[in-house]
N, C-alpha and C positions, 0 to 999 in steps of 0.2 A: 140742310142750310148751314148748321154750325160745326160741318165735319173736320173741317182746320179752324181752329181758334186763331191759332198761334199764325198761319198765313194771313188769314184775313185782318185780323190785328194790323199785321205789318204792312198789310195796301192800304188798311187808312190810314194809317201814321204816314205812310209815302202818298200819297193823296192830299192829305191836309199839307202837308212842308211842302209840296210842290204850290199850291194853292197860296203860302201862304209867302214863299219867297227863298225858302230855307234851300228845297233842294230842285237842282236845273232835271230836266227829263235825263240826262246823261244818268244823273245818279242814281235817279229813280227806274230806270233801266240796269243798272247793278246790283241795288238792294235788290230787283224782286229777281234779277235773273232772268231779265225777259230776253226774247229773242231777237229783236230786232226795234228800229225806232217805230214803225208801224206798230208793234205792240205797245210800246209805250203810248203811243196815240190814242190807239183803241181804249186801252186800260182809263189813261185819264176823262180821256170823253166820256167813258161810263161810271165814273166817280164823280164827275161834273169839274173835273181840274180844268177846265179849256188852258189850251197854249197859250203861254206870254206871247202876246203878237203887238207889237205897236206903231204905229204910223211910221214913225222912223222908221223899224222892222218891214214894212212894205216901201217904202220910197225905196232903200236900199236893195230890196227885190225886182222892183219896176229894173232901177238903176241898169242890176246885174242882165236883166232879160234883154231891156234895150240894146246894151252891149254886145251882146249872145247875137243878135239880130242885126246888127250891125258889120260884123263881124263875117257874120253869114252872107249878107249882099253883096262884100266885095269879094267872096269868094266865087261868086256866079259871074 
């Protein structure tokens, strides 16, 4: 259970500042060295960081989809 100190340390410390505002998934994907944004996902979902998502953050997404979709009709 406490075979790296010194890593596990450093996923809370990236865990908490993520949670906390300090650091964006981008960084928190640098400090640990992870492989991809899906690891960062996974990582924080199981440290209970959920992703900054905010209404604005989904309007903006609706927005982008709508357009994608649009886009795509007049091509038919």
């Amino acid at each position: 259970k406490w075979h790296n100190l010194p890593q596990r340390s450093l996923e809370i410390m990236a865990a908490q500042a993520y949670k906390s505002g300090i650091l964006t998934a981008g960084e928190v994907r640098r400090m640990l060295n992870l492989p991809s944004r899906l690891a960062v996902d996974e990582f924080l979902k199981r440290e209970g960081a959920y992703l900054h998502y905010t209404e604005a953050d989904l309007e903006h997404d609706l927005q982008a989809v709508a357009k994608v979709i649009q886009t795509n009709d007049h091509c038919l």
